[in-house]
C-alpha positions as CSV (number, residue, x, y, z in Angstrom):
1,X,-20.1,10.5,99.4
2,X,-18.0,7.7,99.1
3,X,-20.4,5.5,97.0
4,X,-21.3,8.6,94.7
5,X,-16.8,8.5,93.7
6,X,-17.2,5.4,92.8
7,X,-20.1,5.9,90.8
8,X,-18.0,8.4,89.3
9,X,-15.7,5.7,87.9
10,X,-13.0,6.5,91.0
11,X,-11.4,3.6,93.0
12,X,-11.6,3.8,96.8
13,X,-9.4,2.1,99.4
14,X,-10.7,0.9,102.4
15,X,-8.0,0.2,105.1
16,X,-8.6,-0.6,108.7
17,X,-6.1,0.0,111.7
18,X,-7.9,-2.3,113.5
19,X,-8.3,-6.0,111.8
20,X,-9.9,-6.8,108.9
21,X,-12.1,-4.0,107.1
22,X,-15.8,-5.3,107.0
23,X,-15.8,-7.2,109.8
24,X,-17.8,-5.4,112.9
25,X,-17.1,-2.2,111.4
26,X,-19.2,0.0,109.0
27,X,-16.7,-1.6,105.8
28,X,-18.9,-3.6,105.7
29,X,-21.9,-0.9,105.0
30,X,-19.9,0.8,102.0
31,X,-18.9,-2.9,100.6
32,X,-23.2,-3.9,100.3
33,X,-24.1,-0.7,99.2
34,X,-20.9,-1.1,96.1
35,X,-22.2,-4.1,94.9
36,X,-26.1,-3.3,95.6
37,X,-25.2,-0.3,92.9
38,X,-23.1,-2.7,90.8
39,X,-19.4,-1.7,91.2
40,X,-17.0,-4.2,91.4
41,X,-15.7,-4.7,95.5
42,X,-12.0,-6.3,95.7
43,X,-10.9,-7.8,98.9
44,X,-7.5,-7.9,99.8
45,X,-6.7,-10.5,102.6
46,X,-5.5,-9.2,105.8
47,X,-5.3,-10.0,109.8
48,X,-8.7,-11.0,111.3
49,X,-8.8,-12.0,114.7
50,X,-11.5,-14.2,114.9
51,X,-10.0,-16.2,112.5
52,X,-6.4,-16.0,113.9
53,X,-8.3,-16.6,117.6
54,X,-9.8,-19.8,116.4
55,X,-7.5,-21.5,114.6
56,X,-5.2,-20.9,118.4
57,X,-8.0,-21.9,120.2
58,X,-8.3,-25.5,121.0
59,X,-12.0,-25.8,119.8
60,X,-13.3,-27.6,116.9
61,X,-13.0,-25.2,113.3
62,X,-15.4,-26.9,111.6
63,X,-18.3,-25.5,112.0
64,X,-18.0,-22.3,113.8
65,X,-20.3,-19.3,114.0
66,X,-18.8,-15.8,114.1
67,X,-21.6,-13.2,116.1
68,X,-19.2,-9.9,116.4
69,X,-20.7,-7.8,119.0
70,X,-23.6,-8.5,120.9
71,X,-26.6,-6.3,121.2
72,X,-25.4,-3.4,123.9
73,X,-28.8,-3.5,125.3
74,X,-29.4,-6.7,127.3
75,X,-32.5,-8.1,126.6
76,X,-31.6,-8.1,123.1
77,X,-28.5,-9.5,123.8
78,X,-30.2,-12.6,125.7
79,X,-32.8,-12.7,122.3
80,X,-29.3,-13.4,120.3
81,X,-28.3,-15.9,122.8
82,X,-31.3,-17.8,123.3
83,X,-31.4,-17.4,119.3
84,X,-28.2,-19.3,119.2
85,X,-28.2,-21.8,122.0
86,X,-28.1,-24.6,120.1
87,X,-25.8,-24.4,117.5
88,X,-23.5,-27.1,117.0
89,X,-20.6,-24.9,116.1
90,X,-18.0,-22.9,118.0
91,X,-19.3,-19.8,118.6
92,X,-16.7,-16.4,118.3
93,X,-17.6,-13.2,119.5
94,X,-15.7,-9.9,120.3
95,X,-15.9,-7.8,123.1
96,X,-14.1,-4.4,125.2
97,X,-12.4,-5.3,128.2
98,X,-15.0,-3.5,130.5
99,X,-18.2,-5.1,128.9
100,X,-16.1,-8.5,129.3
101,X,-16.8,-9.5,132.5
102,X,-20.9,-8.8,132.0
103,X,-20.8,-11.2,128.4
104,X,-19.1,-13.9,130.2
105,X,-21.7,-13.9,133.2
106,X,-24.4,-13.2,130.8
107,X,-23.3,-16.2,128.4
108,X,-23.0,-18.6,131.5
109,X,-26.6,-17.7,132.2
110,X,-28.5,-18.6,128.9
111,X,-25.9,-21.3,127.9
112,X,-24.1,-23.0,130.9
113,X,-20.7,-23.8,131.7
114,X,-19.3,-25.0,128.4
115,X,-15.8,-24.7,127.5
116,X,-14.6,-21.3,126.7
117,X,-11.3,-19.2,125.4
118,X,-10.3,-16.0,126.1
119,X,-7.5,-14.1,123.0
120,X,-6.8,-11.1,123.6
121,X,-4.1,-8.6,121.9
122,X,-3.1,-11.2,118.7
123,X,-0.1,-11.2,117.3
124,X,1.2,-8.5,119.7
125,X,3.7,-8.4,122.4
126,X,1.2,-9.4,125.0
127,X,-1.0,-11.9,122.9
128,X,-2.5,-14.0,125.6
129,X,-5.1,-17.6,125.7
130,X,-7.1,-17.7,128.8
131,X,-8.6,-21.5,128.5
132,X,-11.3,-23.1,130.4
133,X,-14.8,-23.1,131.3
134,X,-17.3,-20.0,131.0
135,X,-17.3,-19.8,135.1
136,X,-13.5,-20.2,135.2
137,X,-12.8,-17.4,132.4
138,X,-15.2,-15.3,134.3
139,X,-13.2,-15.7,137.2
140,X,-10.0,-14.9,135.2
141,X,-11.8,-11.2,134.1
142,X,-13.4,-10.3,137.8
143,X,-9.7,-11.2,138.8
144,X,-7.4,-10.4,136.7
145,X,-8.8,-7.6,134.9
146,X,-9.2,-7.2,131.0
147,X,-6.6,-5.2,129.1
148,X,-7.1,-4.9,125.4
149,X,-10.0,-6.2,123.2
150,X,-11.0,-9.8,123.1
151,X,-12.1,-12.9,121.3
152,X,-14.6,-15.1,122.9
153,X,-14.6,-18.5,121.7
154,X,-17.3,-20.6,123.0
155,X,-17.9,-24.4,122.5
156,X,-21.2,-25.2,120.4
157,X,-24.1,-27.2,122.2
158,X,-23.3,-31.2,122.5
159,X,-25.4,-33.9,122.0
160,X,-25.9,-34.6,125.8
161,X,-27.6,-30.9,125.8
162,X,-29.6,-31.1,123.0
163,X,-30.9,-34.6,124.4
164,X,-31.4,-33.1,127.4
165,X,-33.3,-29.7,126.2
166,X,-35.8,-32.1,124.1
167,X,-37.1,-34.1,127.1
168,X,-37.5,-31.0,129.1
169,X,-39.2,-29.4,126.3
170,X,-41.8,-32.7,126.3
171,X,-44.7,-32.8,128.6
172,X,-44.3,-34.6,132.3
173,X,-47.3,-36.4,131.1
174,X,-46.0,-37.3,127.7
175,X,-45.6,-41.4,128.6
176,X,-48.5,-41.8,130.1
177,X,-51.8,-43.2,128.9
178,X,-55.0,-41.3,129.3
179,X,-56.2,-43.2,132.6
180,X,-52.5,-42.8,134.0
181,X,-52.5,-39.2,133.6
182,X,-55.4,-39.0,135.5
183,X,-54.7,-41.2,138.1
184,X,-51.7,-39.1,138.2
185,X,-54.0,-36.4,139.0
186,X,-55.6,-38.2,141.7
187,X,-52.6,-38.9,143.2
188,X,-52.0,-35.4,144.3
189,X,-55.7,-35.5,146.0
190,X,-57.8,-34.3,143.6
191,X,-61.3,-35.5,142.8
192,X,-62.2,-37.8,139.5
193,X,-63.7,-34.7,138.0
194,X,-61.1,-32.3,138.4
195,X,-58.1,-34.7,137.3
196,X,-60.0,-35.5,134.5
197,X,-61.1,-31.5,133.7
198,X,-56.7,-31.1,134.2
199,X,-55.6,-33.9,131.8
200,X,-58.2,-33.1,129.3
201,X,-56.5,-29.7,129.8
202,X,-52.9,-30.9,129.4
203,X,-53.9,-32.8,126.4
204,X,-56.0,-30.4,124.3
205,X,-58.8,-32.6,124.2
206,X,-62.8,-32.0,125.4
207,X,-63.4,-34.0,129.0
208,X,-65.8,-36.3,127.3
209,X,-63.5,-37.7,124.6
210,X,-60.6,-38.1,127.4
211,X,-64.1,-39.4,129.9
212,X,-65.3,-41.7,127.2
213,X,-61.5,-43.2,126.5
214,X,-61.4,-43.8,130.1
215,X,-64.9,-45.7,129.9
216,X,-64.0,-48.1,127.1
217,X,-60.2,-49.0,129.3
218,X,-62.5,-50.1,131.8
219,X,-64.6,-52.0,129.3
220,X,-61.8,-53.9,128.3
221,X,-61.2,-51.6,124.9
222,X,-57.8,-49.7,124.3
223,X,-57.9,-46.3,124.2
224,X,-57.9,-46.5,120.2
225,X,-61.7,-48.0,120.1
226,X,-60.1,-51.6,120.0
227,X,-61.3,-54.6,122.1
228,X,-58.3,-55.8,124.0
229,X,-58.1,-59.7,124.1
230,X,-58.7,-61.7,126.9
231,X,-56.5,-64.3,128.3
């Protein structure tokens, strides 16, 4: 109804009791379809609490990655999350005080500990900064309770954690030379055939290719075909 006004050549307001119009609310619905249908969509700066949360929070500004609410169902909610996990940005969410509790725990889950802040009620009487760690903030909601909505603010991923989430994403086996792997195999008490049937396996490679690289190592020739010199 609103869109077919302004069709009609009418201006239409939108004002907000609660923040900034557009931003995790359905402004933001009327605003695409306005400029999907070609009419002109003026903003007018006003309060925003993400904004107003960040800037109080401690963490770095620059970058930062605002996700409003998350999913309501949980599993999608971990998606987002495990979506996000290693951005290198502060991340700023919203929540109600009764869900708050549950996106803390839920966040210290998929992401670890990492430094948190807690804004609630911004520029009001009873504007408050809860700063910490995920577990410690959680502690501060289970607690303390949660009055009034919030702003999460949560540090981005660091180097040390991306470092650390690439060599756990790489293979045990990933240093080791064909006949190591398989000796590896051996190791834990299985038989020639089997380690090599397991590392051919790991490797994506037929047994026979991984059998007849094992064959020239013994033959003094590298893995690569090449004859190795002697000494």
């Amino acid at each position: 109804a609103l869109l077919m006004r302004l069709l009609a050549g009418e201006s239409v307001a939108l004002v907000s009791d609660a923040g900034l119009p557009g931003i995790s609310d359905p402004g933001a619905e009327l605003a695409a379809a306005a400029a999907a249908a070609g009419v002109p969509v003026v903003p007018v700066p006003g309060p925003l609490a993400a904004l107003a949360a960040l800037i109080a929070s401690g963490l770095p500004t620059q970058p930062f990655l605002f996700l409003g609410f998350l999913p309501r169902e949980k599993k999608k909610a971990r998606e987002t999350l495990a979506e996000w996990r290693r951005a290198r940005a502060t991340v700023v969410l919203y929540e109600a005080p009764h869900r708050l509790a549950a996106t803390l725990r839920l966040l210290l889950e998929e992401w670890g500990d990492r430094p948190c802040v807690l804004a609630r009620e911004l520029t009001k009487l009873h504007e408050e900064f809860v700063r910490g760690t995920l577990s410690s903030c959680l502690a501060h909601a289970e607690n303390a309770g949660a009055r009034g909505e919030y702003v999460v603010l949560v540090a981005g991923a660091g180097e040390a954690e991306a470092v650390r989430e690439t060599e756990e994403a790489r293979p045990w086996w990933s240093g080791l030379s064909a006949a190591e792997h398989v000796a590896a195999y051996e190791r834990e008490g299985l038989g020639r055939k089997e380690a090599l049937k397991r590392a051919a396996a790991d490797r994506n490679v037929p047994k026979r290719e991984l059998y007849d690289a094992l064959h020239r190592g013994r033959n003094g020739e590298g893995e690569g075909g090449e004859t190795k010199k002697r000494l």
